[in-house]
PDB file of N, CA, C and O in Angstrom:
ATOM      1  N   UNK A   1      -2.233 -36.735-117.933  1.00  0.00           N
ATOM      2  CA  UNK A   1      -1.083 -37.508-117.557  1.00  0.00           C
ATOM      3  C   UNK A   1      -1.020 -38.725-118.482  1.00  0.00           C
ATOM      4  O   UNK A   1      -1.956 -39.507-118.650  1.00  0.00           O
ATOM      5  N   UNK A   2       0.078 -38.798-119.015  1.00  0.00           N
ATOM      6  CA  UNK A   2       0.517 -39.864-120.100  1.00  0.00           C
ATOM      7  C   UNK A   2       0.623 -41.317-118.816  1.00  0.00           C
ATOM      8  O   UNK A   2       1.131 -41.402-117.698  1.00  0.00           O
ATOM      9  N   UNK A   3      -0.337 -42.525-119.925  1.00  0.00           N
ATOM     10  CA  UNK A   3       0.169 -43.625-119.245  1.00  0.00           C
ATOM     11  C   UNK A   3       1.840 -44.234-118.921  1.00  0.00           C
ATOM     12  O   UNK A   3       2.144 -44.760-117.850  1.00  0.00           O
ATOM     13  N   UNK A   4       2.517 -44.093-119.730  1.00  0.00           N
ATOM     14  CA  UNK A   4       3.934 -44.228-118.863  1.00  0.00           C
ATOM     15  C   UNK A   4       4.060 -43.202-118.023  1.00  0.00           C
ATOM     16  O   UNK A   4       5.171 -43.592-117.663  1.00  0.00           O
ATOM     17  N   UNK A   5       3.931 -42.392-117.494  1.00  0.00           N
ATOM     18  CA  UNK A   5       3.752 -41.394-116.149  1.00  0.00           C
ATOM     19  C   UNK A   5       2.935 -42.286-115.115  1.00  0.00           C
ATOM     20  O   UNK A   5       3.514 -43.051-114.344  1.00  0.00           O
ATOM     21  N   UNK A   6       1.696 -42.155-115.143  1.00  0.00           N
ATOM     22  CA  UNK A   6       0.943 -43.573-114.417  1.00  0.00           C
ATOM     23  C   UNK A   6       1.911 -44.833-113.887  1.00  0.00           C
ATOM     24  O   UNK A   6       2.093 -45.239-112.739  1.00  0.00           O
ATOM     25  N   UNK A   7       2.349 -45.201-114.897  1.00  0.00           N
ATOM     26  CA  UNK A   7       2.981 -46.352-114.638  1.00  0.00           C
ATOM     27  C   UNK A   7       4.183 -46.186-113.868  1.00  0.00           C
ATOM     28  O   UNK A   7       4.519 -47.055-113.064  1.00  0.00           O
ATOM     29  N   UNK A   8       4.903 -45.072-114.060  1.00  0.00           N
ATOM     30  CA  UNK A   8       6.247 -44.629-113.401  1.00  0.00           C
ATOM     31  C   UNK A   8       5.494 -44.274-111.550  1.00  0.00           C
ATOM     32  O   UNK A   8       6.023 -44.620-110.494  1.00  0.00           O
ATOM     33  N   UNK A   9       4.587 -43.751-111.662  1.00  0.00           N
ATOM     34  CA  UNK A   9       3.959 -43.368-110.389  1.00  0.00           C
ATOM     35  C   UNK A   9       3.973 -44.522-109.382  1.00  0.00           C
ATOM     36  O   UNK A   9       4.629 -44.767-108.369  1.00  0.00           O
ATOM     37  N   UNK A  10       2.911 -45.186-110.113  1.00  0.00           N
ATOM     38  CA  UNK A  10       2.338 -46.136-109.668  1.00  0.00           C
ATOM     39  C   UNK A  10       3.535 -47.820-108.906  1.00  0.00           C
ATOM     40  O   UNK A  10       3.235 -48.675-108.072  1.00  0.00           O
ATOM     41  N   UNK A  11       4.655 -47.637-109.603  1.00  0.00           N
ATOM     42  CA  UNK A  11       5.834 -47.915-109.570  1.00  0.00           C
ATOM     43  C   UNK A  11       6.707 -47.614-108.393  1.00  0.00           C
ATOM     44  O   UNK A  11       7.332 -48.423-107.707  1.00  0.00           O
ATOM     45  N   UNK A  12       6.618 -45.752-108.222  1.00  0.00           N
ATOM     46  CA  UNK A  12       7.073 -45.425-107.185  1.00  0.00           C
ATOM     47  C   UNK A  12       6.521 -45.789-106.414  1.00  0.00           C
ATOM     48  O   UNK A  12       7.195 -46.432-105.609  1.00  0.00           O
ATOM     49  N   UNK A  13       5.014 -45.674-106.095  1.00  0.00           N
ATOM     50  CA  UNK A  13       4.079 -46.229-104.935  1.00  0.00           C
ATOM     51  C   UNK A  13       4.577 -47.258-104.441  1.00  0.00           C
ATOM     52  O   UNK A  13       5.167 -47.180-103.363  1.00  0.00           O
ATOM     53  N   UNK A  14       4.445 -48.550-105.168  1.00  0.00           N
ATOM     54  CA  UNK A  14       4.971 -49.783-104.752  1.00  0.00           C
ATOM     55  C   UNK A  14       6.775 -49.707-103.453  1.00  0.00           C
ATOM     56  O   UNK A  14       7.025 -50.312-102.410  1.00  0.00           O
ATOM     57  N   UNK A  15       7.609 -48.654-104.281  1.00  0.00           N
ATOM     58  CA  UNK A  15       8.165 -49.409-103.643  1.00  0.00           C
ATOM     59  C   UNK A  15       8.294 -48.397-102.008  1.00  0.00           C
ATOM     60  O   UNK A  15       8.979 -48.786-101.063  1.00  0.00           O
ATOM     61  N   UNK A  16       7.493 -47.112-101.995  1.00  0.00           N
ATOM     62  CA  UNK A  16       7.163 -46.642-101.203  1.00  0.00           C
ATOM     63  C   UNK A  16       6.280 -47.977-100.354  1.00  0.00           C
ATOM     64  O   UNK A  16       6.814 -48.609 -99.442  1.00  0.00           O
ATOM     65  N   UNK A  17       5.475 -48.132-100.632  1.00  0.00           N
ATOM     66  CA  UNK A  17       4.783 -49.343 -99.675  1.00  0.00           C
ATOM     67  C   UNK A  17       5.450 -50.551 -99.432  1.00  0.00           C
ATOM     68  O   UNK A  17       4.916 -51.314 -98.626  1.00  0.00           O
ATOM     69  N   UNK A  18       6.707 -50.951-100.060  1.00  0.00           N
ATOM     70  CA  UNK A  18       7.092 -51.885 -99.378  1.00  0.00           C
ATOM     71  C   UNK A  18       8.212 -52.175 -98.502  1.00  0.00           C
ATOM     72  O   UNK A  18       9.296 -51.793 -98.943  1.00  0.00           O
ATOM     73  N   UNK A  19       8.226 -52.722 -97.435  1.00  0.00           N
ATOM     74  CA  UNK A  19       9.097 -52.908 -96.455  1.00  0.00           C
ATOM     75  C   UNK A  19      10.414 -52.682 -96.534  1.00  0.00           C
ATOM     76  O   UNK A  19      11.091 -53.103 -97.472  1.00  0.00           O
ATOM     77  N   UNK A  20      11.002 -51.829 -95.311  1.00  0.00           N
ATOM     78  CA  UNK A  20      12.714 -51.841 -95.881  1.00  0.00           C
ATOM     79  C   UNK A  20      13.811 -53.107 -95.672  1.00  0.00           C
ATOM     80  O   UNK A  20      13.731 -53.921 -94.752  1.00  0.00           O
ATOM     81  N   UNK A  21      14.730 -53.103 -96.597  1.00  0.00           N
ATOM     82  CA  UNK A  21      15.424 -54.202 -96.686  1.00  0.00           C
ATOM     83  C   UNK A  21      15.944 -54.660 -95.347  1.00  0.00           C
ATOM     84  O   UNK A  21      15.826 -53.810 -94.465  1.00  0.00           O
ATOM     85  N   UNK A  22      16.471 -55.760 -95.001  1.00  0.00           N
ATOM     86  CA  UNK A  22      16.936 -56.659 -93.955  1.00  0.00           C
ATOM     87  C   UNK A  22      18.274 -55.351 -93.666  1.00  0.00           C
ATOM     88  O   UNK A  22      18.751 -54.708 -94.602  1.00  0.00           O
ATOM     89  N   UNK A  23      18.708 -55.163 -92.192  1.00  0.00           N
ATOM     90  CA  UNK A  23      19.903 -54.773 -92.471  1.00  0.00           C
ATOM     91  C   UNK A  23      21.396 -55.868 -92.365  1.00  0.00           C
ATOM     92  O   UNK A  23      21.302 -56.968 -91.820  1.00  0.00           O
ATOM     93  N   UNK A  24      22.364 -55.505 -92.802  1.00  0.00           N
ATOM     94  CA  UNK A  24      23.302 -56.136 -93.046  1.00  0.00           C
ATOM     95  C   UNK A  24      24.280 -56.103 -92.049  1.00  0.00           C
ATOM     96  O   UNK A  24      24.398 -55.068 -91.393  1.00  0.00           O
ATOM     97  N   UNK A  25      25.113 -57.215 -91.791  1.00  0.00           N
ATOM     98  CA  UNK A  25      25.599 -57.265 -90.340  1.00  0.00           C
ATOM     99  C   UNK A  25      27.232 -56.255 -90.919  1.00  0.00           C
ATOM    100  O   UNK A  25      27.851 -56.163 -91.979  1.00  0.00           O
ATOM    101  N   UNK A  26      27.379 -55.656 -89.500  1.00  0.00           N
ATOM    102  CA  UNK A  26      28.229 -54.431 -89.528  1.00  0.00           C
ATOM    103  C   UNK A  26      27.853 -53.013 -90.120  1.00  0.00           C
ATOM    104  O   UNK A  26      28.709 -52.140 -90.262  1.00  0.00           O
ATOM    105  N   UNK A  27      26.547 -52.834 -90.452  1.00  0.00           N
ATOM    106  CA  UNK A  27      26.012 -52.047 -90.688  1.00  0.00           C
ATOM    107  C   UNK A  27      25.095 -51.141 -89.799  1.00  0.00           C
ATOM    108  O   UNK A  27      24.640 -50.036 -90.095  1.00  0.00           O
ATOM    109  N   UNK A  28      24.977 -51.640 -88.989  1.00  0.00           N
ATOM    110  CA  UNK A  28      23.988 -50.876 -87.909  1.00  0.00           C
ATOM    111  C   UNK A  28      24.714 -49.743 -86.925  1.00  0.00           C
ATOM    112  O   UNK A  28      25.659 -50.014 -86.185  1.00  0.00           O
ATOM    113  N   UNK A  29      24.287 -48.820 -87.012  1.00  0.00           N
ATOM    114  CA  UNK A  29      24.713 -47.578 -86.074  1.00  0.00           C
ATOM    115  C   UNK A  29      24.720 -47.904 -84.334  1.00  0.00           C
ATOM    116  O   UNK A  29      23.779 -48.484 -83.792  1.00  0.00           O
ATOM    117  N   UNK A  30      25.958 -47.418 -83.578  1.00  0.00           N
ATOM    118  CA  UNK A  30      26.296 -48.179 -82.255  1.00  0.00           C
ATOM    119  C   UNK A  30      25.596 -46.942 -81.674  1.00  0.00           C
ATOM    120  O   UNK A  30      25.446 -45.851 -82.223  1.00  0.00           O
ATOM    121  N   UNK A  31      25.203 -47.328 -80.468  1.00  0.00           N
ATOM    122  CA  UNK A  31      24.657 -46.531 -79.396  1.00  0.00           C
ATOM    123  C   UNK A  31      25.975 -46.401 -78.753  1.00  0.00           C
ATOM    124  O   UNK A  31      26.371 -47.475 -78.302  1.00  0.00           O
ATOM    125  N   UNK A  32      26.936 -45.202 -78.541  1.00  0.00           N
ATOM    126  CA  UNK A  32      28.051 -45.366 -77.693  1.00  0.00           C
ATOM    127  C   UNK A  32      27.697 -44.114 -76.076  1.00  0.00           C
ATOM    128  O   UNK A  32      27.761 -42.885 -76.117  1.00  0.00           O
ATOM    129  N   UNK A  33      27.442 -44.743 -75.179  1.00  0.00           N
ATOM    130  CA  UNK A  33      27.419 -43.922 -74.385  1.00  0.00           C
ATOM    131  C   UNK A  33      27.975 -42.839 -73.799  1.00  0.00           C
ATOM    132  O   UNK A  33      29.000 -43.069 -73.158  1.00  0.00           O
ATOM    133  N   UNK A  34      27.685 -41.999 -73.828  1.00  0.00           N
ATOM    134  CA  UNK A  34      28.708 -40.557 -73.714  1.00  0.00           C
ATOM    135  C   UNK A  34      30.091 -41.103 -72.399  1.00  0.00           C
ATOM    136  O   UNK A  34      31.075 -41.432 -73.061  1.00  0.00           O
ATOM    137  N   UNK A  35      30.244 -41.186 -71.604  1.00  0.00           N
ATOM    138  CA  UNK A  35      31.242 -41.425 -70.692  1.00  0.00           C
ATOM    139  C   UNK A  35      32.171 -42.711 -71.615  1.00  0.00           C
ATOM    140  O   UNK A  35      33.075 -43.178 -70.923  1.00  0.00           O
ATOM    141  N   UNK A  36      32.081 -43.270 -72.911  1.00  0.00           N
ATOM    142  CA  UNK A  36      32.791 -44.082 -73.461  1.00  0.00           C
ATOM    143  C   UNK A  36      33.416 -43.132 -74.140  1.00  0.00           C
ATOM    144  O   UNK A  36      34.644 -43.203 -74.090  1.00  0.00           O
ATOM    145  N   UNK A  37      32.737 -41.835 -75.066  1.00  0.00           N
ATOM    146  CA  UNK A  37      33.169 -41.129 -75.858  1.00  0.00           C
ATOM    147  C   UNK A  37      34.400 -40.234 -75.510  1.00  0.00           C
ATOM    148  O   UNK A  37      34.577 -39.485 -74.548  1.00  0.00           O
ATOM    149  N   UNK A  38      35.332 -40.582 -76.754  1.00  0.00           N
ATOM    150  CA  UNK A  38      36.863 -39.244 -76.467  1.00  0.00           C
ATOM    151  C   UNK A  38      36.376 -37.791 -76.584  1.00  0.00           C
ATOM    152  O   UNK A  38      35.763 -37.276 -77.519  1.00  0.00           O
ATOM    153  N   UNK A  39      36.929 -37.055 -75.025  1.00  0.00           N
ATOM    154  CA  UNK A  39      36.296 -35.708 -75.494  1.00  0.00           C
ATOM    155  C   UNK A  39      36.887 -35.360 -76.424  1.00  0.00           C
ATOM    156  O   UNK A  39      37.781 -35.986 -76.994  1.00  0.00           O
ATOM    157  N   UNK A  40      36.345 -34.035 -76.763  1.00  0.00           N
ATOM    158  CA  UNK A  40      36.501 -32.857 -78.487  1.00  0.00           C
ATOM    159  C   UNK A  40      37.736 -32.429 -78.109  1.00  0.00           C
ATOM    160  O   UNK A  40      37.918 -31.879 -77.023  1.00  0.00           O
ATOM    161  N   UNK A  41      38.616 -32.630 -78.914  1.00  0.00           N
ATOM    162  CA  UNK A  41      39.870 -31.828 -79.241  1.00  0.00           C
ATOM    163  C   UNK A  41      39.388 -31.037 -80.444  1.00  0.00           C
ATOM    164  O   UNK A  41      38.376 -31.333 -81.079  1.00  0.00           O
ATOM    165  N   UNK A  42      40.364 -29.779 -80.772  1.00  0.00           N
ATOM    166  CA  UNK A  42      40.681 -28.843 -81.645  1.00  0.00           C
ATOM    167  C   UNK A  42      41.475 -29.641 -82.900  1.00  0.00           C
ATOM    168  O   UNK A  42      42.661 -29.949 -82.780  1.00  0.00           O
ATOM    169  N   UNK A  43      40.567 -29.998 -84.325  1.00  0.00           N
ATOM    170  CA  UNK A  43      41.392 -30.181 -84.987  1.00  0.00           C
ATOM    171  C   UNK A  43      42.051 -29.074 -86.351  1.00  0.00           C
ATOM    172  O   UNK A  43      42.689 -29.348 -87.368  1.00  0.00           O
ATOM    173  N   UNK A  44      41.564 -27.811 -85.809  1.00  0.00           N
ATOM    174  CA  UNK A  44      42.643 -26.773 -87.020  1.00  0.00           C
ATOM    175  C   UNK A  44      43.723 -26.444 -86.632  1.00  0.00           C
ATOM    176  O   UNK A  44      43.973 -26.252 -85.442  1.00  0.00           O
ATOM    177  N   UNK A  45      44.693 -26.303 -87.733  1.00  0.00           N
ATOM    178  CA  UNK A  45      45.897 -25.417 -87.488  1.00  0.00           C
ATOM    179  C   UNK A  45      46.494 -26.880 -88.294  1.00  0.00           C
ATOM    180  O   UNK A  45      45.860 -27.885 -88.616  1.00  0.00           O
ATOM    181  N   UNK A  46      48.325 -26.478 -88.515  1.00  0.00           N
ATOM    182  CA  UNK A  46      49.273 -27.162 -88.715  1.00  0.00           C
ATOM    183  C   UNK A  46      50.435 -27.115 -87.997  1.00  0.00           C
ATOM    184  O   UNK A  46      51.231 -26.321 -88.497  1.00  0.00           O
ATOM    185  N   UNK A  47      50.910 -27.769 -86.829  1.00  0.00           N
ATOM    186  CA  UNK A  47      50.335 -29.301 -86.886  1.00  0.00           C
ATOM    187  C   UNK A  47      48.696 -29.017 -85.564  1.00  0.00           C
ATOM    188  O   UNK A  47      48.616 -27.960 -84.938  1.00  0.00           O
ATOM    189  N   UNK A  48      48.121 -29.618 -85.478  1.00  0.00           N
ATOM    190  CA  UNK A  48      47.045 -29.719 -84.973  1.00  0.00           C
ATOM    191  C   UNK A  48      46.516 -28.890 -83.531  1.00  0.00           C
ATOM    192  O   UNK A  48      47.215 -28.987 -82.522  1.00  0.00           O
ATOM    193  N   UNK A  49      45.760 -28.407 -83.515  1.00  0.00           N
ATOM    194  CA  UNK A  49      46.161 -27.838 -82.199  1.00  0.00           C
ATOM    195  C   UNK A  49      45.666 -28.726 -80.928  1.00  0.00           C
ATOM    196  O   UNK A  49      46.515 -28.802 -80.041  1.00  0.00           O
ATOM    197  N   UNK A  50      44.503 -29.377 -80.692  1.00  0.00           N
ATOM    198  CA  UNK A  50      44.548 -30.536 -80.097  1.00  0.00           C
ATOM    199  C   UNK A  50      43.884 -30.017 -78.473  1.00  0.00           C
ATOM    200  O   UNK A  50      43.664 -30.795 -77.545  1.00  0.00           O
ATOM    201  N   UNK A  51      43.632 -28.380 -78.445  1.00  0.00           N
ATOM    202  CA  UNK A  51      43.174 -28.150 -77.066  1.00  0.00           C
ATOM    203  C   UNK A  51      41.445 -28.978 -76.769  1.00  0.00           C
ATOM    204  O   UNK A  51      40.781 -29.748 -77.463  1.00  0.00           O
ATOM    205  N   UNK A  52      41.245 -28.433 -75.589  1.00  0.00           N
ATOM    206  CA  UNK A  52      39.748 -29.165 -75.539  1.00  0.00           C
ATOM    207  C   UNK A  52      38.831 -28.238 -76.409  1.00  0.00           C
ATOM    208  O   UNK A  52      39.352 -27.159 -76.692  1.00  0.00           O
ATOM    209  N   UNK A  53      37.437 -28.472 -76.937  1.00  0.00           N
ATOM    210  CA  UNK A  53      36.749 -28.385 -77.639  1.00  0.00           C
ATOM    211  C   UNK A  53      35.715 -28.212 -77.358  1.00  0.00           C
ATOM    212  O   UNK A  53      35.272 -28.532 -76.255  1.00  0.00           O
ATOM    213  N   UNK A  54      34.864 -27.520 -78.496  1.00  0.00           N
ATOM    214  CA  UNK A  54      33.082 -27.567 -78.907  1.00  0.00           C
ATOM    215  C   UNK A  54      32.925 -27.568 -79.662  1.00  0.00           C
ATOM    216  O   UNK A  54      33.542 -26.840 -80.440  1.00  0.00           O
ATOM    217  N   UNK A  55      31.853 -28.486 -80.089  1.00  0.00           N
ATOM    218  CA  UNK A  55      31.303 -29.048 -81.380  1.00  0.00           C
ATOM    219  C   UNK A  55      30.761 -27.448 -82.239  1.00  0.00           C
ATOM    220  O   UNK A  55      30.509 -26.438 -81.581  1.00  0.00           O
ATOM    221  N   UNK A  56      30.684 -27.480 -83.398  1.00  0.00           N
ATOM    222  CA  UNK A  56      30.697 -26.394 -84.448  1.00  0.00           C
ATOM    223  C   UNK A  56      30.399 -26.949 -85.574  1.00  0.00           C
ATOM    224  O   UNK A  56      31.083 -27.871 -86.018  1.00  0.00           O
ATOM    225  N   UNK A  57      29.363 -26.486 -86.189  1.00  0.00           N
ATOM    226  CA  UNK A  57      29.081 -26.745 -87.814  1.00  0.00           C
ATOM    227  C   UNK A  57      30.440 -27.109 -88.648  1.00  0.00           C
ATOM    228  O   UNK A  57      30.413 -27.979 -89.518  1.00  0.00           O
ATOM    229  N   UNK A  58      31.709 -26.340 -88.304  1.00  0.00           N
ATOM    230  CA  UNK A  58      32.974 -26.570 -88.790  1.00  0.00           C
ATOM    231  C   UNK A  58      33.903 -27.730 -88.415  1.00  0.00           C
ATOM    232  O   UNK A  58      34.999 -28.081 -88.854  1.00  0.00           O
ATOM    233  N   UNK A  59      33.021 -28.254 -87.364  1.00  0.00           N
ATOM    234  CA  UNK A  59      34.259 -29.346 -86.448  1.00  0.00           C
ATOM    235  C   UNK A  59      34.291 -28.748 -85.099  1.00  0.00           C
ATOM    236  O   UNK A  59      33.617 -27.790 -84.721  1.00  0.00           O
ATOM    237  N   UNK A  60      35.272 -29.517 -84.324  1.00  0.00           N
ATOM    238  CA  UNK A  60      35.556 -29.312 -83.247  1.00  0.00           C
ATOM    239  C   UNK A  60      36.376 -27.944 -83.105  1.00  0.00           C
ATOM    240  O   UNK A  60      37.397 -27.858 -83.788  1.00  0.00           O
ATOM    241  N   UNK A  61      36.082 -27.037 -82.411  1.00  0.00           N
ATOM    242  CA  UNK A  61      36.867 -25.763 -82.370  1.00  0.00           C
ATOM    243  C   UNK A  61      37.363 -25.691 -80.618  1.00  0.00           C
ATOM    244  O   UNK A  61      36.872 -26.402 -79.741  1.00  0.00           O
ATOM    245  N   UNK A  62      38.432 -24.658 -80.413  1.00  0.00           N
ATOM    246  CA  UNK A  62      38.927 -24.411 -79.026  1.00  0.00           C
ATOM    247  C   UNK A  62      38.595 -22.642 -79.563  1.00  0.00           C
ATOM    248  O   UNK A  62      38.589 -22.233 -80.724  1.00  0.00           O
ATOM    249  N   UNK A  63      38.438 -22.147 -78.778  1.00  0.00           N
ATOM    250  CA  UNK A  63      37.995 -21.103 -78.146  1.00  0.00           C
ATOM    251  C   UNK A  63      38.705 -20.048 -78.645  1.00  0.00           C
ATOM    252  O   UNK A  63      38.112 -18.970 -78.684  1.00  0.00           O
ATOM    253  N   UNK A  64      40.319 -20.119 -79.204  1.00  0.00           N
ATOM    254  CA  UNK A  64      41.030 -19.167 -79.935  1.00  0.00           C
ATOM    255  C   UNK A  64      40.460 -19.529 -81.662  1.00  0.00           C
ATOM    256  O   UNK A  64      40.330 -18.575 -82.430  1.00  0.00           O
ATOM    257  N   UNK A  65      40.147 -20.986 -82.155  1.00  0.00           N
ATOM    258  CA  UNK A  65      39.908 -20.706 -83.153  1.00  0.00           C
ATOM    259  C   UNK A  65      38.417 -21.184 -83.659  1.00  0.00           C
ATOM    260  O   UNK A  65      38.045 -21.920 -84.573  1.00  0.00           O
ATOM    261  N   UNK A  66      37.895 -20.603 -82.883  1.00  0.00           N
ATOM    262  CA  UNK A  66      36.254 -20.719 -82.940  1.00  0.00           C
ATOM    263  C   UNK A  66      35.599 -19.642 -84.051  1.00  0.00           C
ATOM    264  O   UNK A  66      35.702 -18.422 -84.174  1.00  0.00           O
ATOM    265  N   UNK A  67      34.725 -20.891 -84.956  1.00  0.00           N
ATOM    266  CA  UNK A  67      34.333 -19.897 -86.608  1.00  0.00           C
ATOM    267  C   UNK A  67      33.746 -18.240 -86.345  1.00  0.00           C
ATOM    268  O   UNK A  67      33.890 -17.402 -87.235  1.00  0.00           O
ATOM    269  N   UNK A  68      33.153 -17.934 -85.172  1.00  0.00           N
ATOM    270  CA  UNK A  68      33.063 -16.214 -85.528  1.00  0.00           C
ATOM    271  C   UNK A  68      34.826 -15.687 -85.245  1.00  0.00           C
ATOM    272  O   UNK A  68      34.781 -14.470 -85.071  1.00  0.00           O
ATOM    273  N   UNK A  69      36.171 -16.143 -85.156  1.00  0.00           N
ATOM    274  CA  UNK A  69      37.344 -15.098 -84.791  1.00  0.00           C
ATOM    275  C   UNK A  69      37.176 -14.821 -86.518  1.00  0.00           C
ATOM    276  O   UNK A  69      37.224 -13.662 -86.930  1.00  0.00           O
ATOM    277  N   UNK A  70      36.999 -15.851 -87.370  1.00  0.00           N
ATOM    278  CA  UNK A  70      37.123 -15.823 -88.399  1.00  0.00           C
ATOM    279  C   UNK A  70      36.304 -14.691 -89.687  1.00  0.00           C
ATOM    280  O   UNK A  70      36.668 -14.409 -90.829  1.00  0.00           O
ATOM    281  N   UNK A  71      35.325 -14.338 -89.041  1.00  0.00           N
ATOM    282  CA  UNK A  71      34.519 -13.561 -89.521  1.00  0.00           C
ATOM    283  C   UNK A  71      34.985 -12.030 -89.595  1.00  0.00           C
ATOM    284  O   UNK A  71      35.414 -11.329 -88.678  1.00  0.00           O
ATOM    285  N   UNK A  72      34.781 -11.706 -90.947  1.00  0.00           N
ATOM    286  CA  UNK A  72      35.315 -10.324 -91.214  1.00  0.00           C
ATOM    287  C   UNK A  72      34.987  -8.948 -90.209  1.00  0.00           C
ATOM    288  O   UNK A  72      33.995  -9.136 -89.505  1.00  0.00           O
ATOM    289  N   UNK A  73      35.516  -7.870 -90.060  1.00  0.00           N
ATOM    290  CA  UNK A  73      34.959  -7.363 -89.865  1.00  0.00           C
ATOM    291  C   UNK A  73      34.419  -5.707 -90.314  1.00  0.00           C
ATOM    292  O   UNK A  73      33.441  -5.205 -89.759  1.00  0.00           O
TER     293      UNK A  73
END
């Protein structure tokens, strides 16, 4: 291992070991309690379809356009 490798390492180490920065105000993630939260509407289609919902790798889906109708067959 070449000394500038060492040094690049040794570099990373540092800033692996040192403390994370201050956070910055308006930056911090809210705890919102579920009974505050808007339930899931359906947002595919044009114009929107807007029924109630379940969460999906794709978004919010309703039940007619939920990602397996979509799947070939």
């Amino acid at each position: 291992m070449s000394a500038r490798t060492r040094a690049r390492l040794a570099a990373a180490r540092a800033l692996l070991d040192a403390p994370p920065p201050e956070p910055l105000p308006g930056q911090a993630a809210l705890d919102v309690p579920i009974a505050d939260r808007p339930p899931l509407t359906c947002d595919t289609g044009n114009p929107v379809c807007g029924a109630p919902a379940r969460p999906y790798a794709a978004g919010p889906r309703c039940d007619r356009h939920r990602p397996s109708t979509y799947r070939p067959q």
